[in-house]
C-alpha positions as CSV (number, residue, x, y, z in Angstrom):
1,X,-39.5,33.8,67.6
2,X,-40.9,32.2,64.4
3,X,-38.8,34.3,62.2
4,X,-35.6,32.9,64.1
5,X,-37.2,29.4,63.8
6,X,-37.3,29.4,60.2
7,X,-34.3,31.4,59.9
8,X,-32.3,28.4,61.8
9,X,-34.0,25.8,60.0
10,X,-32.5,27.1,56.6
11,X,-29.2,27.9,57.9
12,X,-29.2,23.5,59.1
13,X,-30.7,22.3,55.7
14,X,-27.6,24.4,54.0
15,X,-25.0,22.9,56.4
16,X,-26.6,19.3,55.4
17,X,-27.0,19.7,52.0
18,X,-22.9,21.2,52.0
19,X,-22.2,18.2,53.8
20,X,-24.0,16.0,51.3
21,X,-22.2,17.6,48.7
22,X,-18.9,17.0,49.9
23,X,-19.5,12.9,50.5
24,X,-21.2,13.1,47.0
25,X,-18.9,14.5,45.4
26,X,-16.3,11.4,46.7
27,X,-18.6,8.7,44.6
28,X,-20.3,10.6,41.6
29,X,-18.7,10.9,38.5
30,X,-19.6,14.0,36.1
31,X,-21.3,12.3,33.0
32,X,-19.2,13.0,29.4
33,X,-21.3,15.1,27.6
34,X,-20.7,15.0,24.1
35,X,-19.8,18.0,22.2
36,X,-22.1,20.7,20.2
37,X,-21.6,20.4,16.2
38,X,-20.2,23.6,16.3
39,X,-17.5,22.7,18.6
40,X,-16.6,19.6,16.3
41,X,-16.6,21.6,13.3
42,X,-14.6,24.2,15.1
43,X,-12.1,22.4,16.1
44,X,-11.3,20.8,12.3
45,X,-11.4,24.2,11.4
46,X,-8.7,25.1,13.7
47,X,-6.9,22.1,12.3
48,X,-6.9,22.8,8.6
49,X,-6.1,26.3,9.5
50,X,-2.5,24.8,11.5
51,X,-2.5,23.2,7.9
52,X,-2.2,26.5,5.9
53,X,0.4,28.3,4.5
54,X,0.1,31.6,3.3
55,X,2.1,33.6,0.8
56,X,2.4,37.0,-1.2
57,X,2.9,37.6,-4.7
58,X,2.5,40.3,-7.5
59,X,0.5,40.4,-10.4
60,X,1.6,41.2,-13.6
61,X,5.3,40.4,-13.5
62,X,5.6,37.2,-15.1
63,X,5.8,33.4,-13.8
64,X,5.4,33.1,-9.7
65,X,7.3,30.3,-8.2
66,X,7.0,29.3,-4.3
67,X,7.9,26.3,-2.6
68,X,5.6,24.6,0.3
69,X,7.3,23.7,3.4
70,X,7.4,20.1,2.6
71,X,9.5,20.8,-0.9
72,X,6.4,21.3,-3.2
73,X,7.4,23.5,-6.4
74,X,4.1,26.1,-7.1
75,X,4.6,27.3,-10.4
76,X,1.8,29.5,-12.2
77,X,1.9,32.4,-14.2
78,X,0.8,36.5,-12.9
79,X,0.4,37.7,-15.9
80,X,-2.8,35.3,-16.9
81,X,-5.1,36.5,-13.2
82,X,-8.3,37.6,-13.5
83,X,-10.5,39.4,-10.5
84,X,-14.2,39.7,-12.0
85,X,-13.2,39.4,-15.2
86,X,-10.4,41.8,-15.4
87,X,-6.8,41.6,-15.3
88,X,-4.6,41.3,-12.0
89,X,-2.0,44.0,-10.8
90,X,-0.7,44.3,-7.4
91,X,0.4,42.4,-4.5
92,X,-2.8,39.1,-3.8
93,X,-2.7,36.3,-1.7
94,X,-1.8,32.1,-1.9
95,X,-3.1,30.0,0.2
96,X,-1.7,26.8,0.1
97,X,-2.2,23.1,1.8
98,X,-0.6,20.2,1.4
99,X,-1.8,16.4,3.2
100,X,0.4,13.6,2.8
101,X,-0.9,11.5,6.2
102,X,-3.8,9.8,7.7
103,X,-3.4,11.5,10.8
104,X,-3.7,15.1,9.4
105,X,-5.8,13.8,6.7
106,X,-8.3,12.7,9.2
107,X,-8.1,16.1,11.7
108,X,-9.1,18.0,8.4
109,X,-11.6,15.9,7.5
110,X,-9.6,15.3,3.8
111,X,-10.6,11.6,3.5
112,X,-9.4,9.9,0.3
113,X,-12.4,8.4,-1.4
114,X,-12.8,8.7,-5.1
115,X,-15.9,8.4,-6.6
116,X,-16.0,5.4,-8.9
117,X,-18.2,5.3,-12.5
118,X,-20.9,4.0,-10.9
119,X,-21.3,6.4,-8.6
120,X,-20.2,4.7,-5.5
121,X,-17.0,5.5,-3.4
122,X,-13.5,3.6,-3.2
123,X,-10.6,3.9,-0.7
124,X,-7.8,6.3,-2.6
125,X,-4.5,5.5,-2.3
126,X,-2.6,9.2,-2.3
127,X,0.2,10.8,-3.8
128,X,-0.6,13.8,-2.1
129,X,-3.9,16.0,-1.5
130,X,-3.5,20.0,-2.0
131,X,-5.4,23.1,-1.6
132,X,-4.2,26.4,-3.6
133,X,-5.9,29.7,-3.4
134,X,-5.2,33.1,-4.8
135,X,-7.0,36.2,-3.2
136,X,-6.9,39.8,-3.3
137,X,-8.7,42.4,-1.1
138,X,-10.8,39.4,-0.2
139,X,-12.2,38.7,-4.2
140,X,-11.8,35.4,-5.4
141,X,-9.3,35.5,-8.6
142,X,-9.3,32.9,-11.5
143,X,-6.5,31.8,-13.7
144,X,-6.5,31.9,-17.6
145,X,-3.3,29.5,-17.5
146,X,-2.4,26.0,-15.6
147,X,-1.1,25.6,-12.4
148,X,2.0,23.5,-11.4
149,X,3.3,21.3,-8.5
150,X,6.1,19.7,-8.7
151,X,5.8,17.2,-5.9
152,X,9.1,14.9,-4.7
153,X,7.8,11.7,-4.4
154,X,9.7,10.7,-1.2
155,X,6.8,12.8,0.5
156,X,4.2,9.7,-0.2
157,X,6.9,7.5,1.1
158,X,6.2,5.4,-1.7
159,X,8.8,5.3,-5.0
160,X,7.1,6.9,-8.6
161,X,3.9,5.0,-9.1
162,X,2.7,5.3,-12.6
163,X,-0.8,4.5,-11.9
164,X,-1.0,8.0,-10.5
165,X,-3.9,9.7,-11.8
166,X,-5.1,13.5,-11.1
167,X,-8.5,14.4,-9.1
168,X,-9.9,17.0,-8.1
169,X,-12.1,17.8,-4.8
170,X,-16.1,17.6,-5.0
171,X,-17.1,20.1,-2.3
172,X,-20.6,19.8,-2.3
173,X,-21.0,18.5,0.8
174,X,-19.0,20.4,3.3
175,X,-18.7,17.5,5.7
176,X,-17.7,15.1,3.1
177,X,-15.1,16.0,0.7
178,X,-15.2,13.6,-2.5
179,X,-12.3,12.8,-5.2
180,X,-13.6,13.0,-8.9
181,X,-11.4,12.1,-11.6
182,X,-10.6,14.4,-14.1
183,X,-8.8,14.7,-16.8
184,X,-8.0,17.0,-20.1
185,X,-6.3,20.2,-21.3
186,X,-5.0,21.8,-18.0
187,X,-5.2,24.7,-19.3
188,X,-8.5,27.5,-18.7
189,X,-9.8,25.5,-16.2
190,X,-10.2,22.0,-18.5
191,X,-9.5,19.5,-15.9
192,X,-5.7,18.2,-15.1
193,X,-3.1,15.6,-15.2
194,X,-0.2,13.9,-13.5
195,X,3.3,13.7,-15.2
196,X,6.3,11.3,-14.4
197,X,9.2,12.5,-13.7
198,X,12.5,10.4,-12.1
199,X,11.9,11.6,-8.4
200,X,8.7,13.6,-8.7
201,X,5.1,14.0,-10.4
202,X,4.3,16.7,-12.1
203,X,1.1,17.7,-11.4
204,X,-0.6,20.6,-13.9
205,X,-4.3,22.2,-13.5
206,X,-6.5,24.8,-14.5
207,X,-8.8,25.6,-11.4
208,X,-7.7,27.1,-8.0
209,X,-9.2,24.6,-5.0
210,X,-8.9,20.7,-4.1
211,X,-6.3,18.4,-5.7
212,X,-5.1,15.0,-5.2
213,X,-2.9,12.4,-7.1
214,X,-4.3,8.9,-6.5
215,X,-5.3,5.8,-7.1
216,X,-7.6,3.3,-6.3
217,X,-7.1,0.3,-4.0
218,X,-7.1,-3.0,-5.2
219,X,-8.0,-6.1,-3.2
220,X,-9.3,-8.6,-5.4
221,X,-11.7,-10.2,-2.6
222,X,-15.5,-10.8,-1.7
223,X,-16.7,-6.8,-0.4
224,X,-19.4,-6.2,2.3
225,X,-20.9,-3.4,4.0
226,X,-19.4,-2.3,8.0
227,X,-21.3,-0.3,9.8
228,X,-20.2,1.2,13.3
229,X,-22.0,2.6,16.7
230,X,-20.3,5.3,19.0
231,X,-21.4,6.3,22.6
232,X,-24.5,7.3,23.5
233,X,-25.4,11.3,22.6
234,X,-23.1,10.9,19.4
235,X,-23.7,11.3,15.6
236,X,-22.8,12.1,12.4
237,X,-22.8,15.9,13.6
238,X,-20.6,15.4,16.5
239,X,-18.0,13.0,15.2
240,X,-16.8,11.2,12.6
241,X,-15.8,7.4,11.7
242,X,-12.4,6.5,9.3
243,X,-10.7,3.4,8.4
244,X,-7.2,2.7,8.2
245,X,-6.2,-0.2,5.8
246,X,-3.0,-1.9,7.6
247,X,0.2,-2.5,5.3
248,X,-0.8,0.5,2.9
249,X,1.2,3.7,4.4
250,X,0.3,6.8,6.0
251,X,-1.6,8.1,2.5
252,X,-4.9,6.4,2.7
253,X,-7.7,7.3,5.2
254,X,-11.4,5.9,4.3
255,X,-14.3,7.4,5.7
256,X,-18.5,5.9,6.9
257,X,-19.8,8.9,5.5
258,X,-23.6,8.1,6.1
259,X,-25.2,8.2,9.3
260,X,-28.6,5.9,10.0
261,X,-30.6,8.1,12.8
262,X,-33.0,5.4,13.3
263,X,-30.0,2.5,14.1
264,X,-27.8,5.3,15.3
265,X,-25.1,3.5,12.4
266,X,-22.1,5.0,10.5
267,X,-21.9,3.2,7.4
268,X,-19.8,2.6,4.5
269,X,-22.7,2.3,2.6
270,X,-21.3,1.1,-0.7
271,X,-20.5,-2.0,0.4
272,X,-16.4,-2.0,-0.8
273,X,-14.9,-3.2,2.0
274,X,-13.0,-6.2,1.2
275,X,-13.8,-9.5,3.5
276,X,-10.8,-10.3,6.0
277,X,-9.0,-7.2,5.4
278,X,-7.0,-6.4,8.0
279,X,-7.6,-2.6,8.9
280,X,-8.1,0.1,12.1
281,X,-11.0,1.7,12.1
282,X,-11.3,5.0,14.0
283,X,-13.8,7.4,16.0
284,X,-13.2,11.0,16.2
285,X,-15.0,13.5,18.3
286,X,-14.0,16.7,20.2
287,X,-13.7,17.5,24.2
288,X,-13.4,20.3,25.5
289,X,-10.8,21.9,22.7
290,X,-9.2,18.8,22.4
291,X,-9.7,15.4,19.9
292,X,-11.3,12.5,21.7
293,X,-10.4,9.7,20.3
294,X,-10.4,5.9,20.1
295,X,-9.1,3.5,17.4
296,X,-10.0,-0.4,17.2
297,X,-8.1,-2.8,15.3
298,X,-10.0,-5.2,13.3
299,X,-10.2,-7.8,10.6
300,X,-13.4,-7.5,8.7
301,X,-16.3,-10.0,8.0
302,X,-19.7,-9.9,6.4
303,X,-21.7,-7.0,7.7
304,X,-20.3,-6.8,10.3
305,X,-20.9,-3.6,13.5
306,X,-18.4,-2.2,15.3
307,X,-19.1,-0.4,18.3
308,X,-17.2,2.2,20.7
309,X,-17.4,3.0,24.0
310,X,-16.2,6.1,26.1
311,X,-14.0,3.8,27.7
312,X,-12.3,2.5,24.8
313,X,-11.6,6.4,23.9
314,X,-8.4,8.2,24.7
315,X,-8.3,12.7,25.1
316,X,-5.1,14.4,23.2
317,X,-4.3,17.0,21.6
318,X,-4.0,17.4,17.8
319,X,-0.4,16.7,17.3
320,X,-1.3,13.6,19.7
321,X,-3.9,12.3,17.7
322,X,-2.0,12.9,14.3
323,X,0.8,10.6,15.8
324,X,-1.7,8.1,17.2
325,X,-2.9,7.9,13.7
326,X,0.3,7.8,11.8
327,X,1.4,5.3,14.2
328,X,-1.2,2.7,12.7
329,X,0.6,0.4,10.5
């Protein structure tokens, strides 16, 4: 008899707690949890990999020429590869990316800030930012000769600018790519330049990896630091914060690349940002394989903190959040 007590006593506490449940579930609303690093480097990985085109060439027969699937003109030379040292023969591998907007810019984490002589980081203003890569049975190969793009200038959306200037990538830190200026002999890895032609730049370089054509942004008025706060359970290794200057095209995207653990701020910690530009600024996260995002238009004053909420945040996927970017003007 006590064994058929108990046994109905657990069999009513599971129909009540069911029951619970189900008027619960009416009124409670899951939590967002935030994503895992991984899972917000994943998905930019996936992104820059949507971003990559690949091609096959041989070795050893003279000058390669491809074109991207935008109209770039890859020009360089099989004759002058090297794979540890030695000469190149055989079939290899290009891999090639090209970013002319702020909304694929910003899903491959391919900000354009250019490090300045003092050390400190300026919004770019971009002609284009490209990735070339030659590989062959997985060995990284190296060129004895420059590289060439030939890069229609109706791809910036902007007419020739002449103020162009060539840069290369600073990889250093992963999650923060940085544009160096660089200049030289192209050719055997000596830096690079940027040549005008009627409806194009030339670009020429010795080194496979990171390129841009840029220049800086000029605003003539009073700078200040911004910082910005995101929802709670967020960071610098969960998500990201850019900035959008309105009136300057889709080929700009600045980035707060410093994080402040004990104010839980992003910062643009140079202080360059003009006072009363007016500008988007933009928080970037991952959900559940897809981009959480939200983007808050702004005109900027002294120090001033921006903050986001969940609320203020919108769920897409990539090509959504690449149009939501490129639709900033």
């Amino acid at each position: 008899m006590k064994n058929f007590k108990n046994i109905s006593l657990v069999v009513l506490a599971a129909v009540a707690l069911a029951s619970c449940s189900k008027n619960d579930d009416e009124s409670i609303t899951i939590a967002q949890l935030p994503p895992s690093s991984q899972e917000f480097q994943s998905i930019r990985q996936i992104a820059l990999q949507n971003q990559t085109q690949s091609f096959t060439a041989t070795a050893g027969t003279g000058v390669i020429t491809l074109t991207s699937a935008k109209g770039v003109t890859i020009t360089l030379n099989g004759n002058n590869l090297t794979k540890n040292g030695n000469p190149v023969t055989g079939s290899f591998d290009i891999k090639f990316i090209e970013l002319f907007d702020k909304g694929t810019m910003l899903v491959t984490n391919k900000p354009t800030m250019g490090v300045m002589p003092s050390g400190d980081k300026g919004i770019l203003i971009s002609g284009g930012e490209f990735y070339i890569n030659a590989i062959q049975g997985g060995v990284q190969l190296a060129t004895l000769s420059s590289i060439q793009l030939n890069v229609p200038n109706n791809l910036s959306g902007d007419p020739i600018d002449n103020t162009m200037v060539f840069w290369t990538g600073d990889t250093t830190d992963a999650d923060n790519l940085a544009w160096k200026r660089d200049g030289g002999t192209p050719a055997g890895g000596q830096g690079g330049a940027v040549d005008f032609n009627q409806n194009s730049y030339n670009v020429t370089f010795g080194n496979f990896g990171w390129t841009n054509i840029d220049r800086f942004y000029s605003d003539p008025r009073p700078k200040t630091q911004i910082l910005a706060t995101v929802p709670a359970g967020y960071d610098n290794t969960n998500s990201s914060i850019y900035l959008s200057v309105d009136g300057e095209g889709q080929n700009q995207l600045a980035k707060f690349d410093t994080y402040n653990a004990i104010t839980q701020q992003f910062s643009e910690h140079y202080g360059q940002i003009p006072i009363g530009l007016l500008c988007h600024i933009i928080f970037a996260t991952e959900d559940n394989g897809q981009w959480r995002y939200g983007i808050k238009a702004v005109t900027t004053t002294a120090n001033a903190v921006y903050a986001f909420s969940l609320a203020e945040t919108t769920v897409g996927t990539e090509a959504q959040m690449i149009a939501a970017i490129n639709a900033i003007q």
